[in-house]
N, C-alpha and C positions, 0 to 999 in steps of 0.2 A: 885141865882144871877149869878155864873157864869158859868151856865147851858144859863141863855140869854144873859150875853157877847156873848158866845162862837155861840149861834143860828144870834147874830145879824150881830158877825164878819162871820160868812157863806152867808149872805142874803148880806153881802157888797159887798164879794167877787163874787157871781153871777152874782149880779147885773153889777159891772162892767165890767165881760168877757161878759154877757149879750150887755153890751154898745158896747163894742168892737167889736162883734160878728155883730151889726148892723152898726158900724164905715165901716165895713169892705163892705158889701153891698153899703151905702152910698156914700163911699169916695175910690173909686180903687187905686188914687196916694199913699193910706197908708197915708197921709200928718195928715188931723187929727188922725190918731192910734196914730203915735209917739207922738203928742202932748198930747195925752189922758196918754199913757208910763210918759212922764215926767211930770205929773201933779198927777199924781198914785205914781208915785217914791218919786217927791218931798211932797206929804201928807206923806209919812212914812218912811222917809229920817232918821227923828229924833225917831223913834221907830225899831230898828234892826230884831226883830224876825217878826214883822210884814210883816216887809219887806222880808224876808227868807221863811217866809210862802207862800208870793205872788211869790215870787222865782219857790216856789214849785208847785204848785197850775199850773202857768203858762207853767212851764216844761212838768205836765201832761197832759194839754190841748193840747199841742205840740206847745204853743205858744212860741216858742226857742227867736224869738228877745226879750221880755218882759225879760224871764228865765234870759237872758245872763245882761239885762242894770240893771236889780234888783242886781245879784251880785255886778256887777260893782262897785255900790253903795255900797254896805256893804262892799267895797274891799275900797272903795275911804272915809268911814266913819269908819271906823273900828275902831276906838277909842271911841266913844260912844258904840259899842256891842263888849267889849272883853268878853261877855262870850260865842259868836262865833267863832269860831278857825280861827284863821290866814288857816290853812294847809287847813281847808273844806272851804273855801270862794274862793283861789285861784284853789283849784282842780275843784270846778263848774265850774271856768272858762274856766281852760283847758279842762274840759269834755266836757262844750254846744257848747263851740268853737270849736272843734275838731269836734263834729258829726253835726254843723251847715256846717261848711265848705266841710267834708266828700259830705252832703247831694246835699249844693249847684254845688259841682264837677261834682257829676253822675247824676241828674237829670237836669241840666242847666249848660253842660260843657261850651259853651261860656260865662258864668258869672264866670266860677270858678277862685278861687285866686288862683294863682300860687306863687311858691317859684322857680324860673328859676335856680339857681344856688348852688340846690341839688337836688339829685337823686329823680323823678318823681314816683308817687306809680297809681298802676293801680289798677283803683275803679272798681273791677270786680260785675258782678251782682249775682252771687250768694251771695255774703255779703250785699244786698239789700232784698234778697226773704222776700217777706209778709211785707214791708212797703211800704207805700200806696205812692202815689206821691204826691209831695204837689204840690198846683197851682203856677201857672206862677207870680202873685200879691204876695206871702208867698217868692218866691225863691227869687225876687227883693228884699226885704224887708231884706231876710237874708243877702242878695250881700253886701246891704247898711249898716246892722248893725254890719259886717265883716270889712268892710272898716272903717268904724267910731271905731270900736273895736282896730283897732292895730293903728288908730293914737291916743288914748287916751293912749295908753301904751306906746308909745315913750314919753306921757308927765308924765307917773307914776314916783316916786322918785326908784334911784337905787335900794334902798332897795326892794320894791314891785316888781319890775323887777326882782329881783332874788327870791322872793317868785314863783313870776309866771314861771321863766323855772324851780324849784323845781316841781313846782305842774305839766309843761307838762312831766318831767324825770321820776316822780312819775306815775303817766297817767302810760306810753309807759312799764317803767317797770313791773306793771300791767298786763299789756295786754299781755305784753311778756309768763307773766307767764302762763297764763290762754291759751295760745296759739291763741291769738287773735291779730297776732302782724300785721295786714295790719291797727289796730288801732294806735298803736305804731309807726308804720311808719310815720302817717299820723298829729301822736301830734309833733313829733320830728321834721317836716319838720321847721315851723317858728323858732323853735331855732336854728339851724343848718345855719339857713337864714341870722336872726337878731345877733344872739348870738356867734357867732364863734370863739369865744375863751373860749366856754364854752364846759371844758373838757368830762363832765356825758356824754351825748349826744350822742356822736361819737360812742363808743362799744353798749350803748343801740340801737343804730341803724345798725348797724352791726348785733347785735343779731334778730334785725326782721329781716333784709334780710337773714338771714343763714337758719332760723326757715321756713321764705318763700320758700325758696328751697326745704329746709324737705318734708315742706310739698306738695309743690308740685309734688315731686318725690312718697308722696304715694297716691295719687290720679291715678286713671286707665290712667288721658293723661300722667302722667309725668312716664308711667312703658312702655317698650317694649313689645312688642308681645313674644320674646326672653327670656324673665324673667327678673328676678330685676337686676341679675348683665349685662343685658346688658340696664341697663337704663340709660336716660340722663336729664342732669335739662333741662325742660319745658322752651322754650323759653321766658315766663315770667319772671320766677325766672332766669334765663340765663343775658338777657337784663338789670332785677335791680342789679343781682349781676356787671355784669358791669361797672351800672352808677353807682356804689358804688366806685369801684375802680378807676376811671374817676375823681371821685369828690376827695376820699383820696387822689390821686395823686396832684391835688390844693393846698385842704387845709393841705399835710402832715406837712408844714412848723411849721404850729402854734398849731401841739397837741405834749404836754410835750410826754417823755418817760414811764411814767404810762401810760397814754391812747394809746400809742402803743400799748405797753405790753401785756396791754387787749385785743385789737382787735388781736394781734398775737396767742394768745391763744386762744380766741374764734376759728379763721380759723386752728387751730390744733384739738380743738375738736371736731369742727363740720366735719371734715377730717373723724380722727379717727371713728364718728357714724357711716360715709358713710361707712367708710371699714367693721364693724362690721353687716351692712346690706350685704357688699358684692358690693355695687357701688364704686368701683373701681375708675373707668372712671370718675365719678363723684367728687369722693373725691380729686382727681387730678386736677379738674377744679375749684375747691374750694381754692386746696392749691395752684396751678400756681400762678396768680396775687399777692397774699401774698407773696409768695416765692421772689419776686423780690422788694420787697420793705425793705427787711430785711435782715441785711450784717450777723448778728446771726442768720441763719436758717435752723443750723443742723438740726433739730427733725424733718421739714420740709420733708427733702429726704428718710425719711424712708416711708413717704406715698408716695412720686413720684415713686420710686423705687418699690414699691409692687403693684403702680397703673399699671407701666411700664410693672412687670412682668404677671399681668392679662391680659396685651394685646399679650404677647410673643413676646415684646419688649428688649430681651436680652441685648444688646446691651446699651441701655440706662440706664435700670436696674443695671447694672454692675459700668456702669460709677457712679450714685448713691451712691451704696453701698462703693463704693471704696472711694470715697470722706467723707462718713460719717465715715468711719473708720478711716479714717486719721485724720476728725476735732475732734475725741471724743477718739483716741490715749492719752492717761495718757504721758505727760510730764514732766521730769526734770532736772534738771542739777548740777550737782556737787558741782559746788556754789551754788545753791540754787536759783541763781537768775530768774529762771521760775519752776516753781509747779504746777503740776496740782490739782485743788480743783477737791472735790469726786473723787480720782481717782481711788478708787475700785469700784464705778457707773460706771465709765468712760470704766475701764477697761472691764468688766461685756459687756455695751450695745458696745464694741469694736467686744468683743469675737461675738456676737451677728451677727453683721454685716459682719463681716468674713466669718462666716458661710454662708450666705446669698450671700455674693458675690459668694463662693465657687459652691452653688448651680446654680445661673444665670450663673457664666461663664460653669456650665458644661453643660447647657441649648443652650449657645452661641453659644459652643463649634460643638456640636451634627448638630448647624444649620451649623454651617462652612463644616462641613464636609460635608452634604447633599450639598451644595454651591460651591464643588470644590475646598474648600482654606486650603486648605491643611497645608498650614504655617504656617495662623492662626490658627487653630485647634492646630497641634500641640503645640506651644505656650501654648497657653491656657491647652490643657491635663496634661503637666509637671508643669505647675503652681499650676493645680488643686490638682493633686499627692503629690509635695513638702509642698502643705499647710495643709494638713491632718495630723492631730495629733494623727492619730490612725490608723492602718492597719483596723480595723472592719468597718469604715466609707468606706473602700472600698468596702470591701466585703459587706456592706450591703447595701448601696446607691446606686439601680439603675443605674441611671444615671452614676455617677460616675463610677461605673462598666462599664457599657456600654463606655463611654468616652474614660478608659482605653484601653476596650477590640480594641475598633476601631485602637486606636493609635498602638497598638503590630500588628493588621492585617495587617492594611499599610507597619508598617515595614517588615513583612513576604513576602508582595508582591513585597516591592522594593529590596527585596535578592532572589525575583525566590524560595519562599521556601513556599508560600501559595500554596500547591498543595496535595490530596487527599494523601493519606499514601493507596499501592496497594499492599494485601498481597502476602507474598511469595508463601506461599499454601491454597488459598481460602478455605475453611474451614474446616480448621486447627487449632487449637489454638496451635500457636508455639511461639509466643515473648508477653508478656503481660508485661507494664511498670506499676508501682505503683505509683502516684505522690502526694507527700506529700509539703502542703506546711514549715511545720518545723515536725522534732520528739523529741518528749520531751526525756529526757534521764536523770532516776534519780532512786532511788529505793523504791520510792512512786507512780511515774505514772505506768502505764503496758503498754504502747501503743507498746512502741518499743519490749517487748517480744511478746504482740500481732503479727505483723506485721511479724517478722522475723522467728515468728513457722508458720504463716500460708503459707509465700513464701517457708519454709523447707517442712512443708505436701505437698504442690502442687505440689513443684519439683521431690518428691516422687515417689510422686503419676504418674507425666506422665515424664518418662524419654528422651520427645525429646520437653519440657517446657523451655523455658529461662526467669526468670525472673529479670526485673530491679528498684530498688526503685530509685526514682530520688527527691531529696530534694531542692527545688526553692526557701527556703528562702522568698517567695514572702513577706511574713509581713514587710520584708525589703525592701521593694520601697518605705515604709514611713519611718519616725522615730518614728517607734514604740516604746512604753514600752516592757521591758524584765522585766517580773513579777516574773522570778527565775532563776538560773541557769540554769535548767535544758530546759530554751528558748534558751539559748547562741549559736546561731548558732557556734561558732569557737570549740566546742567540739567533732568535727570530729574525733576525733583519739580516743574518746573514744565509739563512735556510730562504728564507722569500729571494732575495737577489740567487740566490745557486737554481732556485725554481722557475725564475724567469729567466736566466741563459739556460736552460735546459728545454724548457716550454715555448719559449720565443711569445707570437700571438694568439697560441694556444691559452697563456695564463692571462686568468681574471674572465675569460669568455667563459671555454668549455671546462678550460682546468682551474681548480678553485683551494686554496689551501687555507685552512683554518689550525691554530693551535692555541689551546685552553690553558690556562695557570690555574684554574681552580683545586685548591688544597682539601686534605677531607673528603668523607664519602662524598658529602653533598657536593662537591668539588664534581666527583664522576656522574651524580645524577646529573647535574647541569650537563657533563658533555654526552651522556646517552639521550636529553631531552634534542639537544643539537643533532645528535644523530637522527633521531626520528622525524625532526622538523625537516631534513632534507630529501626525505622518502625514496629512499634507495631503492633500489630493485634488489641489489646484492650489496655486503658490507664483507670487504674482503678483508681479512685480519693476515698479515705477516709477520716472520720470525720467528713462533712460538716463546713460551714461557721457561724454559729452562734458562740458566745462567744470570750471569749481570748485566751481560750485553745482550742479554732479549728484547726484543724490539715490539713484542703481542702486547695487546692491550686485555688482557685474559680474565678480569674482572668485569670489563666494559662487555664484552663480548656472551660470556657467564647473564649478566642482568638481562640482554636481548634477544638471548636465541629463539624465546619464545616467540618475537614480534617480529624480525629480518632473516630474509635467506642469507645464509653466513657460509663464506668457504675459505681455504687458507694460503698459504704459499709460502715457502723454505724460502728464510733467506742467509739460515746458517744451516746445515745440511744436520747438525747434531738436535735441532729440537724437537719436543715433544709434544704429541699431537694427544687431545682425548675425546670424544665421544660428542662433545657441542658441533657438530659442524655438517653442513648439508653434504661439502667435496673439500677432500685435499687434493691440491693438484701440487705433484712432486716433479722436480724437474728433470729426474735422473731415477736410475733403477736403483737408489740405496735404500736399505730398509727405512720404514717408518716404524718410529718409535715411538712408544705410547700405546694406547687404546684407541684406536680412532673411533670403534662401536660401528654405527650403521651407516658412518660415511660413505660416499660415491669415492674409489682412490682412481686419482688419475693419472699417468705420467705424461707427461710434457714441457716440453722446454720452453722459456719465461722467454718474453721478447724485450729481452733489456740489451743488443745488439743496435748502436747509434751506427747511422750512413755514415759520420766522419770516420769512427773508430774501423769499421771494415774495409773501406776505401786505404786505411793504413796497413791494413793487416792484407790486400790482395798484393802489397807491392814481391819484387819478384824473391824468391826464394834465393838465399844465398848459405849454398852447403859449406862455403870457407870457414863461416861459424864455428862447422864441429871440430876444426882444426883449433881453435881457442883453449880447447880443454876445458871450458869455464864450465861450473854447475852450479845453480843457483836455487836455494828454499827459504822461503818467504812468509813470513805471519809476524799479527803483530801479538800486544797484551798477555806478557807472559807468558805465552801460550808456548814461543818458541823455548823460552830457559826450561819448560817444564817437560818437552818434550826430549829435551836433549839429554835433560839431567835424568830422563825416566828408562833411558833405553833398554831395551834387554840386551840378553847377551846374542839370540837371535838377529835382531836386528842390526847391534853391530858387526856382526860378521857377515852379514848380509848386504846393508850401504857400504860400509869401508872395505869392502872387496872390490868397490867400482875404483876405487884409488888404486890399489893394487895393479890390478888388472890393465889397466891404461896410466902407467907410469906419466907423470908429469901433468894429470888432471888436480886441480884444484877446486873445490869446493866450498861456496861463500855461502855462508846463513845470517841473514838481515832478520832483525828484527827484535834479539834478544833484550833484556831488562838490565839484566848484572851479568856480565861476562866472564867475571872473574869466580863466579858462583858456578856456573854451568861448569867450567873448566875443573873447580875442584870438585865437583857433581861429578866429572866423567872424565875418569885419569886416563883411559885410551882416546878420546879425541881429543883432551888437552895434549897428551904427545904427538897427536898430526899436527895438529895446530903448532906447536913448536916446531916440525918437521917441514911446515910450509904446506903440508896439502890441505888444512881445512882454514879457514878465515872465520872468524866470526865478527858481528857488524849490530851497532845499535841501529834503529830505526832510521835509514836514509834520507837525506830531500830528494823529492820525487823525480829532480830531472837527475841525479845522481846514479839513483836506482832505475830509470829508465836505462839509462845507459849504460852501467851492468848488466842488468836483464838486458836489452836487446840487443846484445853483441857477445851472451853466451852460446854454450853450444846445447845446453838442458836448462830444463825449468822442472826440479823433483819436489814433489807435492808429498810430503810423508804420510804415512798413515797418524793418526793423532790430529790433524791440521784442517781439522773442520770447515770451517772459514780459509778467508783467505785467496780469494775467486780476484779480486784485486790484483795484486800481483801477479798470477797466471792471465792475465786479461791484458798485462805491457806484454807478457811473455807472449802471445797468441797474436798481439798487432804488429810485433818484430818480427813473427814469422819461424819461432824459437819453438822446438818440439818440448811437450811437455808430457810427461807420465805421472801418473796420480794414480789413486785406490778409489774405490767404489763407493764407500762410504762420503764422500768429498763431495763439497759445493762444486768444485772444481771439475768433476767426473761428469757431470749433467751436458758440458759444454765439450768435451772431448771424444773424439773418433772410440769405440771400441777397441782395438787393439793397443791403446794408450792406458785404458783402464783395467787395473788388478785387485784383486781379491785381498785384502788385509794379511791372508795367511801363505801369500805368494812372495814373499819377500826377495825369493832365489828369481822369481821367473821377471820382478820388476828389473832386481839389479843386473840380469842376463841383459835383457833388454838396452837398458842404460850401455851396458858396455858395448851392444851392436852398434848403437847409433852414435857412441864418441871415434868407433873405428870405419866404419861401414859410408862413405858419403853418399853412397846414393840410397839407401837406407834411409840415412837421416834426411836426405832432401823428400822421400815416398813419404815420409810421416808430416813433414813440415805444411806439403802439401795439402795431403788425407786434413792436416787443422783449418786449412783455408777451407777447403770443399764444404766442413763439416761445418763450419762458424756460415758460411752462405746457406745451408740448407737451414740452420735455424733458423737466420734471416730472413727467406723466406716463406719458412711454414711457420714459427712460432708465433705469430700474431693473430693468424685467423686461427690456430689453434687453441690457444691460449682462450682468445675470443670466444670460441663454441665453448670451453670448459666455465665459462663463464657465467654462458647463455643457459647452460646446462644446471649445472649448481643455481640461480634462482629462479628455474620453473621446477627443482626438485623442492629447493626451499618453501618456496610456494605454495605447493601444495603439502607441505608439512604445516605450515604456520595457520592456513585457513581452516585445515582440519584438524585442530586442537581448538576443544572448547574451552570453554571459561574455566577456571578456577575455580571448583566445590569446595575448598577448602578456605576460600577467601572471604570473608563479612560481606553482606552486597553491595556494599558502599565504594566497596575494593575490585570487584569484578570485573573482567573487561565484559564492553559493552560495546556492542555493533554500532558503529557508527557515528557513536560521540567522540569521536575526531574526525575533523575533514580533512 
C-alpha cells in the first residue's frame, strides 16, 4: 500500500513538471507558470513534507523559482510542520536566493539586483565553468521572483527576519570555510544592505575579502614573474579590498567595539600569513587602511615596519620600530596611579623592537653614509653603539661592525691620519704590534703568560725586533658585562708587574706595553691613531671574536686593514676567523672556522715554550704514575658544568668504560661552577660519583691542582674543551701523558698519536686504557711529550718568525696597491704622503 502511495506521489509529481514544462512552450510571459506555482503551493500549503519534497524535486529540475516560493511557504507556514526545522527552512532560502541571484548577475547583468551601498563582488567566470546558461524567459522569471522575494521579507515578522540573516551569516560562514567565499560575499551583500546594524555580518565579510586576496595572490596572475615576494594583490582583490574600506569608513559609526575588534584581528592575521609567505609588500597593503582606522594599533607597526624593511625602506622602518617601542614600554609610577598590565609581555616584545630598530638604523645608517650625510650617520653609529647590551653584538653583527668600522675611518680621515703605515726597512721585520682587545689576568686563565713568553722568545730570537702589546679595551665602547675580575680593565699595575717578570730587561726597551680606557667610538679612534703612530710593519690580532672571553680587538682591526699588514693567531682553538687578514697562522692542524677569504693559512706552532718550564718538564720520566689510577680534566668558566651536563649517550659509554675497564681508576674533573647541578644534569655520573670513581672539584689553588695533575697517571682533554692548554701545560712539565682531540688548543702541542678525531671516541678511550695498564706504554708516550715540547722549542720561534716576516711583505704589498677611495669627498682621501 505504501509502495503505491509513494508510485502515485511520483506520477503526480511528473506529471506536473510535465505541465510546466509545456506551460513554458505555451505561455513565454511565464504568467500561467506562476499561476500553476501557486495552485501547486496552495494544494499542499496544508501538508509540509509534501511541500519540502516539491521544494526538492524542483531544485533538482533546476526549477529555482518554484524551489524558492515552496520554501517560502513552509517559512510562512511553519507552525503546521514543526517537524521541519526552523534553521533548514530559512538556510534554502538563503541558499536558492543567493545562487538565483549569483545566476541572474552573470548571465543577465542588466537584470541583476544590486545592493549600491556595499562593496560590489565580481561574478568571475571561472566560478560558472560547466553551468549551462539558462534562457533569457528562466532569467526574467528569476528577476521577478527576486523582486517579489525581498518585498515579502520586509513583510515577514521581526522574528523571521532574524532567522533569515541567521541563515545568510550561516550561509557565508560556510563558504568561508570551505574556501568558497565569492559565495559568502555574495549572501552577505542583502544584509549589510537591509540590515545594518546587524553586527555577524561585517567580520564574516571581511573574512571573504581577505581569503579573496589569498587567494588571489596564489593564482599565476596575482604572483610576479619576480617570485612571490615580489607579488601584489591582483587588481580584483586590490579594488574589493578597497570598496571594503570605503564602505567601513560609512558604516564604522554603527559596529559596537566587538565587531571591531574582530575585523582588527582578522587584518592582523591575515598580515601576519602574507609575511609567513614572504608578501611583504602585500601584507602592508592589508594592514595600511586598517592601520588608520584604529587609535590602538600597536601590533599593527610590526607588520609595516618589516614590510618597510623588505623594501630597504630604512628610514620608515625605523620610524616604526621606535614608535612601537615606546607604545609597549612597561610603565609605572610610584603612586601607582599608571601600571602597565602584562608588563613582562610588554617588556619582552619592547626588548624585541629595540633590537629591531638597532638593526634598520644600522641599515639607515650605512645608506647615510653612501649618501654623503655624514651627520646623520654619525648620529645614528653612536646611537647604535650606546644601545648595545653586549660588546659580542658588535663583534658579531655585520653590519654593525661595518657601521662602527666606517665611523672610526672617517674620523681617521678628518685627523690626516688615514694614511698607509710605510715601513722603515721594507722587508724587514722590525716593529710588530700585538693588539689585544682586553687580557685576562688571573691564575686560572694562561692567556697573559701565553702572550708575554712568546713576545720574550721572539725578542730573543731577533735582537733588532721591537715589540708592542697594545690593549684597546674595545668591549668598552659598549657597557659590557665584566664576568670576572680578571675582565677588570683597571688592573694595569698588575698586567705591567706580570710583564716585567716575564720580560725581565726586555721591558720598557724593546718590549713596550700600552693600554687605553678610552670609552666610545672615539674611544677606538684614539687607540687606532696610537696604533698608526707606532708604524708597525705587522699588527698581529689574537683570539678571535667569538665568545665572551675573546681576546680580538675585531673593530680596531676592521678600521685598519686598509693601512697595516694584519695577521692573526689562535689563542682559543674555537674562534672565528673572516676575510680581514693578510695570514692566519694556526698552531695545529684543527679546522679553521670562519671565512678567512684570501688569507695566506699557515700552520705552526706558537713559541710560547719558557726555558724554566721545559727544564721542568725534561726531568726524568717516572711510569709509577700510571700505577695511581688517577685521571684528571681540566677547564675553567662554565665550560666544565656544561660539558658534563651535555654528554651524549655516545660519549658516556665511551669515557666511563675507561672506569670499567681498569677497576679501581678514579677520575677527577676540576674546574666546575655548581656541582650539585651537573650531577642532577647527569644521573649516570652522579652514580659513579657516589660509587667513588668519578670526583668532581671547583676551581683549585694552583699548587693544589699542581699536585694532582702531576702525580696522576692521564691528563684527558675532552672533546668540547676548547681552551684550556693551562692545565695540560702542569700536566706536560710533570711529565703526565695527555690525550686530547684535534679540535683543541691543546692538540697544537702534543705528539700525533695523542691526538683524535672528535668522532673517535672508542679509539681515545682504547687508548686510555693501554696506558693506565701497559708501563712501558705509558713511559713511550710520556717521553714521545718531552721530544715533541723540545722540538717546538726549537723550531717554533724562527718559525713563527718567518710566518711573520711573511704576512707583512704579503700585507704590504696589498695595502700600497690599493688606491684611494673614489668614493670618499677629497677632503677625506688618503693622500701620499701627508704623514711622515
Amino acid at each position: 500500500m505504501a509502495k503505491t502511495a509513494s508510485s502515485l506521489k511520483s506520477g503526480l509529481r511528473r506529471a506536473a513538471f510535465g505541465t510546466l514544462t509545456a506551460l513554458t512552450h505555451a505561455d513565454p510571459s511565464g504568467q500561467a507558470e506562476r499561476q500553476l506555482h501557486r495552485t501547486l503551493i496552495g494544494r499542499l500549503r496544508a501538508k509540509p513534507k509534501r511541500l519540502q519534497s516539491l521544494a526538492w524535486h524542483a531544485e533538482q529540475r533546476e526549477d529555482l523559482v518554484l524551489a524558492l516560493r515552496a520554501w517560502q511557504a513552509l517559512a510562512a507556514n511553519r507552525s503546521r510542520g514543526k517537524d521541519i526545522p526552523a534553521t533548514k527552512v530559512f538556510g534554502k532560502l538563503a541558499a536558492l536566493e543567493t545562487r538565483m541571484r549569483r545566476q541572474v548577475g552573470f548571465f543577465s547583468p542588466g537584470d541583476a539586483l544590486r545592493f549600491d551601498d556595499v562593496p560590489q563582488v565580481a561574478l568571475t567566470s571561472d566560478r560558472f565553468a560547466g553551468q549551462p546558461a539558462p534562457g533569457a524567459r528562466t532569467l526574467r522569471m528569476e528577476r521577478a521572483a527576486l523582486t517579489q522575494f525581498w518585498n515579502d521579507v520586509a513583510k515577514m515578522p521581526e522574528a523571521d527576519q532574524a532567522r533569515l540573516r541567521k541563515a545568510y551569516s550561516a550561509l557565508a560562514a560556510h563558504r568561508n570555510r570551505a574556501r568558497r567565499q565569492h559565495i559568502a560575499l555574495s549572501a552577505l551583500q542583502p544584509i549589510l544592505s537591509l540590515w545594518p546594524e546587524y553586527q555577524t555580518a561585517y567580520p564574516l565579510f571581511y573574512k571573504a575579502v581577505l581569503q579573496s586576496v589569498l587567494d588571489m595572490l596564489d593564482t599565476p596572475e596575482g604572483q610576479s614573474a619576480d617570485g612571490p615576494e615580489e607579488a601584489v594583490v591582483a587588481a580584483d582583490g586590490e579594488s574589493l579590498l578597497n570598496a571594503w574600506w570605503d564602505f567601513y569608513e560609512v558604516r564604522q559609526d554603527r559596529l559596537i567595539e566587538t565587531t571591531r575588534g574582530q575585523i582588527w584581528r582578522l587584518s592582523l592575521r591575515c598580515a601576519a600569513d602574507l609575511q609567513k609567505r614572504g608578501l611583504m609588500n602585500d601584507a602592508e597593503q592589508v594592514m595600511l587602511p586598517a592601520f588608520d582606522f584604529w587609535e590602538d594599533n600597536a601590533a599593527a607597526l610590526t607588520v609595516l615596519a618589516q614590510a618597510a624593511e623588505s623594501r630597504g625602506d630604512w628610514r620608515r622602518a625605523a620610524d616604526h620600530w621606535q614608535l612601537y617601542a615606546s607604545i609597549m614600554n612597561p610603565v609605572s609610577t610610584k603612586s601607582g596611579t599608571i601600571r602597565a598590565d602584562n608588563a613582562e609581555e610588554r617588556a619582552r616584545k619592547v626588548g624585541f623592537a629595540r633590537r629591531s630598530l638597532r638593526d634598520v638604523r644600522a641599515e639607515l645608517a650605512l645608506d647615510c653614509h653612501a649618501q654623503g650625510k655624514r651627520r646623520e650617520f654619525r648620529e645614528l653609529a653612536a646611537r647604535i653603539v650606546e644601545s648595545l647590551p653586549d660588546q659580542r653584538l658588535l663583534k658579531y653583527h655585520p653590519t654593525h661592525l661595518k657601521v662602527a668600522q666606517l665611523y672610526v675611518q672617517d674620523a681617521l680621515h678628518e685627523d690626516g691620519a688615514f694614511v698607509p703605515v710605510r715601513p722603515e726597512r721594507p722587508g724587514r721585520l722590525r716593529r710588530v704590534v700585538l693588539c689585544l682587545d682586553i687580557l685576562k689576568v688571573s691564575d686560572v686563565h694562561t692567556h697573559s703568560r701565553v702572550i708575554f713568553t712568546m713576545c720574550r722568545n721572539m725578542l730573543r730570537h731577533d735582537p733588532d725586533l721591537h715589540m708592542h702589546i697594545v690593549i684597546t679595551n674595545e668591549r668598552f665602547v659598549v657597557t659590557t658585562p665584566i664576568v670576572s675580575p680578571s675582565f677588570n680593565p683597571l688592573r694595569d699595575t698588575e698586567i705591567e708587574e706580570r710583564a716585567k717578570a716575564a720580560l725581565g730587561d726586555l721591558y720598557g726597551s724593546r718590549f713596550h706595553l700600552d693600554i687605553h680606557y678610552e670609552s666610545g667610538l672615539e674611544g677606538v679612534v684614539e687607540s687606532c691613531k696610537h696604533l698608526l703612530d707606532l708604524r708597525p710593519d705587522l699588527i698581529l690580532y689574537g683570539g678571535g671574536h667569538r665568545g665572551l672571553f675573546s681576546n680580538e680587538s675585531r673593530l680596531v682591526r676592521h678600521a685598519l686593514f686598509d693601512l697595516v699588514p694584519t695577521a692573526f693567531f689562535y689563542i682559543q682553538a674555537n674562534n672565528e676567523v673572516d676575510s680581514r687578514f693578510d695570514m692566519i697562522i694556526a698552531r695545529g692542524p684543527h679546522a679553521i672556522e670562519g671565512d678567512p677569504g684570501e688569507a695566506a693559512i699557515r700552520v705552526q706552532p706558537y713559541p710560547t715554550i719558557v726555558d724554566e718550564a721545559l727544564a721542568e718538564a725534561q726531568k726524568a720520566v717516572d711510569p709509577a704514575k700510571a700505577t695511581s689510577k688517577t685521571i684528571v680534566s681540566a677547564i675553567t668558566g662554565v665550560r666544565m658544568d656544561v660539558r658534563l651536563s651535555e654528554m651524549s649517550r655516545a660519549e658516556k659509554d665511551g669515557f666511563f668504560s675507561i672506569l670499567d675497564r681498569v677497576p679501581g681508576t678514579v677520575w677527577h674533573f676540576v674546574g666546575c661552577k655548581d656541582v650539585a647541578a651537573v650531577k642532577r644534569a647527569n644521573k649516570e655520573l652522579a652514580q659513579r660519583v657516589r660509587a667513588g670513581q668519578i670526583k668532581l672539584h671547583t676551581v683549585m689553588p694552583l699548587e693544589e691542582f699542581t699536585s694532582l695533575v702531576g702525580n696522576a697517571a692521564l691528563f684527558l682533554h675532552l672533546p668540547g674543551f676548547t681552551g684550556g692548554s693551562g692545565g695540560a701545560a702542569v700536566a706536560r712539565r710533570g711529565a703526565v701523558p695527555i690525550l686530547t682531540f684535534s679540535h683543541s688548543d691543546v692538540s697544537g702541542r702534543q705528539p700525533p698519536e695523542t691526538v683524535f678525531e672528535t668522532d673517535n671516541i672508542a679509539g681515545f678511550a682504547d687508548m686510555a686504557v693501554t696506558l693506565l695498564t701497559d708501563r712501558n706504554r705509558w713511559a713511550e708516550i710520556a717521553e714521545r711529550q718531552i721530544a715533541h715540547t723540545e722540538w717546538i722549542r726549537e723550531t717554533s720561534v724562527e718559525g713563527f718568525h718567518d710566518c711573520l716576516s711573511e704576512a707583512a711583505q704579503l700585507g704590504l704589498r696589498r695595502v700600497t696597491a690599493r688606491p684611494a677611495s673614489q668614493d670618499e669627498p677629497p677632503s677625506l682621501r688618503v693622500v701620499e704622503g701627508s704623514r711622515s
